[in-house]
C-alpha positions in Angstrom: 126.1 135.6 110.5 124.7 134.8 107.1 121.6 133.1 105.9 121.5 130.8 103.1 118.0 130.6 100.7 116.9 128.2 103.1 117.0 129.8 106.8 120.0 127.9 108.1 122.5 130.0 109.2 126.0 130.5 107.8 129.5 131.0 108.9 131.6 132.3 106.0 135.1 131.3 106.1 137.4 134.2 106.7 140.8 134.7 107.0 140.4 135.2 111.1 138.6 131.6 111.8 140.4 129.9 108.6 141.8 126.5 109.3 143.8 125.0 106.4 143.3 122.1 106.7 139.5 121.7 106.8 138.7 124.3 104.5 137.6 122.1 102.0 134.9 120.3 104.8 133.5 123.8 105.5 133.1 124.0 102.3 131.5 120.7 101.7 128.9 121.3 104.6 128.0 124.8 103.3 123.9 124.8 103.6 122.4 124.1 100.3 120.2 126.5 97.9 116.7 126.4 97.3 117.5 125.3 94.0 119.9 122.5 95.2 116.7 120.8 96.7 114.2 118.7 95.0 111.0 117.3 96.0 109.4 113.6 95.6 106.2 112.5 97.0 106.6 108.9 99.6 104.2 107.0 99.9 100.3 106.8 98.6 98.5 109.9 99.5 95.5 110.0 101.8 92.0 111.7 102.5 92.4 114.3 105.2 90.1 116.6 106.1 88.2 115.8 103.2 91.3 116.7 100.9 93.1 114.3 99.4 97.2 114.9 100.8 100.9 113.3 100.0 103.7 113.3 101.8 107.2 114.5 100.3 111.0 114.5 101.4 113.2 116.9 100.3 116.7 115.6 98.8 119.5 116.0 96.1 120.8 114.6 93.1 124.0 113.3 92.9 125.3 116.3 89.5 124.3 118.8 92.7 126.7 116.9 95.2 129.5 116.0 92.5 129.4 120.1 92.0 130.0 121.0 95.8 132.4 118.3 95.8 134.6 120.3 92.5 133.8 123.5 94.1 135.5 122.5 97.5 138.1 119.8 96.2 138.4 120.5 92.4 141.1 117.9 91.4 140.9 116.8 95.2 138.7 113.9 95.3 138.3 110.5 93.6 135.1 107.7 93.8 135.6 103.9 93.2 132.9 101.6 93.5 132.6 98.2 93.7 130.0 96.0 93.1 129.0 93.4 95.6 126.9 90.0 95.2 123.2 90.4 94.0 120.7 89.2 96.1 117.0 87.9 96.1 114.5 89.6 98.6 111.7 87.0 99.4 108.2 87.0 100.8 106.6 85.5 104.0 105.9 82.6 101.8 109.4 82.0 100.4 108.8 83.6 96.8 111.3 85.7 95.0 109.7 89.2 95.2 112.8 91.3 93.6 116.0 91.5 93.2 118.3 93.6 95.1 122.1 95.2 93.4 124.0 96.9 96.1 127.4 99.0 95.3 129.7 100.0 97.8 131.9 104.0 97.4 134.4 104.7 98.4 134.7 109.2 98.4 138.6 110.5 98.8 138.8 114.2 99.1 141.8 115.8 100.1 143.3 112.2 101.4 140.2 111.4 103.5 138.4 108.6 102.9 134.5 107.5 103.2 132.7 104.4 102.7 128.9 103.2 102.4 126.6 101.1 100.4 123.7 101.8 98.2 121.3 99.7 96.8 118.8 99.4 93.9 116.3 96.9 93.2 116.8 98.2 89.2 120.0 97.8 88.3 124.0 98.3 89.2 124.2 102.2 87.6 121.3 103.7 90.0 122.5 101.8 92.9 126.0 103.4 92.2 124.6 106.5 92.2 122.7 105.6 95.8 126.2 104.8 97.1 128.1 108.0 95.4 125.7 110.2 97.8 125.7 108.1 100.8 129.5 108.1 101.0 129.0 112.1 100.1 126.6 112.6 102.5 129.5 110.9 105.1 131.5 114.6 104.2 128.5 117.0 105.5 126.9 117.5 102.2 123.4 118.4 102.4 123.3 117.8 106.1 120.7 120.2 106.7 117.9 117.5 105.5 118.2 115.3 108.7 116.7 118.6 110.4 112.9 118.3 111.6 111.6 120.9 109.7 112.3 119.1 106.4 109.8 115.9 108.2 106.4 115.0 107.2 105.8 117.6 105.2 102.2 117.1 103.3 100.9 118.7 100.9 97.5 118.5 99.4 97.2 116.9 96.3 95.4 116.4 92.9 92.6 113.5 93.5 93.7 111.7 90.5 96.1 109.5 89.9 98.6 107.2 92.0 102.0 109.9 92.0 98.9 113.4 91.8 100.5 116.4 91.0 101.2 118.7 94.0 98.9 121.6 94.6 101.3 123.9 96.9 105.2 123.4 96.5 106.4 121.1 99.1 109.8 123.8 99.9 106.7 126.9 100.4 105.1 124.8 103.1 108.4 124.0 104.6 109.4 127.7 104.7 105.6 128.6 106.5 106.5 125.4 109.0 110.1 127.3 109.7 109.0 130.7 109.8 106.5 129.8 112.3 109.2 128.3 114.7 111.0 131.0 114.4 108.4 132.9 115.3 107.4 131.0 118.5 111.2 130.4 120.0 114.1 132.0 118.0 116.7 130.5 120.1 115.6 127.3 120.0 114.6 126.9 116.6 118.4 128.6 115.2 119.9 125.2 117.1 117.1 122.6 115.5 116.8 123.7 112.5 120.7 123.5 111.9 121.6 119.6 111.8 125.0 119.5 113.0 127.7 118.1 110.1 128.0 114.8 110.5 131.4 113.8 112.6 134.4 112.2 110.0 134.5 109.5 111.8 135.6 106.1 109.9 133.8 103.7 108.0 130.1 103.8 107.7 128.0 101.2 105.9 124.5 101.2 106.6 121.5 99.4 104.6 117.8 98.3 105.7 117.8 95.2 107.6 115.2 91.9 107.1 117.1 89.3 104.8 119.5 92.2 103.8 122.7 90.0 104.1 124.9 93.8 104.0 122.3 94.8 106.9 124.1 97.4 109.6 122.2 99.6 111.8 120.6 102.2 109.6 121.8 105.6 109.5 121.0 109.3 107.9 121.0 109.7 104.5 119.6 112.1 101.2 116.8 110.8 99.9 
């Protein structure tokens, strides 16, 4: 069995264990490539230690899932989006505090269809593109981020500035944090590291709740 760039293993499609029929979903689910994955920093970083740290979560732009999508389904797969009433978010005290545009995909590939909604407090185009890769994320693609290892990972920090610089690359702490568990069980770390592809099953819409009027139970998603 294969590895991809980032330690989750692989199992390439070959002409003994190919299914027709879901080729294209293997495909979609493929692990990603280190260079597939980008880093932001969530949240306001914090003394530790006396060193001042961030946290980051690891997660993918939408050109890298509309590429796995061609390179699965080229010519396969359509998105509509439509966009669904604005809404004002309020305080405790009844004031406007932003205003919230959410856009709900619908993903086709290979007559299979997925549905969710995204949301932006900026405008209609970046909460489309939050809804494109919630509705892909619904096909497998860039599963692997649900696992642990890609969790709280910190990483110290320059001590100036609200969004500091990063002193170590988030992904070389992430690899030390899986080579390590490795390390200590094998076994069990091959099984958790690995987030199972999502199931294709039906409809899923899934925002935060408060006065979220689209609110559903939350669910996994790229960042």
């Amino acid at each position: 069995m294969a590895e991809s760039s980032t330690g989750v293993p692989v199992t390439r499609v070959t002409k003994e264990n190919e299914n027709p029929l879901m080729l294209w979903a293997k495909r979609l689910a493929e692990p990603l490539a280190e260079s597939d994955i980008a880093w932001r920093q969530s949240g306001k970083p914090s003394d530790r230690n006396g060193k001042k740290v961030a946290q980051f979560v690891a997660y993918v732009n939408a050109e890298m899932m509309r590429r796995r999508l061609d390179e699965a389904a080229a010519g396969q797969w359509e998105l509509s989006l439509e966009c669904l009433p604005a809404y004002s978010k309020t305080d405790k005290n009844g004031q406007v505090v932003g205003t919230w545009f959410p856009v709900k995909a619908r993903l086709t590939v290979c007559g299979v269809a997925r549905e969710d909604i995204g949301q932006s407090d900026k405008d209609w185009k970046a909460a489309s593109t939050d809804a494109f890769k919630r509705a892909a994320y619904r096909f497998g693609i860039a599963h692997e981020l649900s696992s642990a290892l890609f969790k709280n990972v910190w990483v110290e920090v320059e001590t100036t500035g609200y969004y500091p610089k990063p002193l170590t690359d988030p992904m070389a702490v992430y690899r030390q944090r899986r080579d390590k568990a490795l390390r200590s069980n094998p076994a069990r770390t091959t099984s958790s590291t690995t987030a199972a592809a999502p199931r294709f099953s039906g409809r899923s819409i899934a925002m935060p709740g408060g006065d979220d009027p689209y609110a559903n139970p939350p669910a996994a998603r790229p960042a």
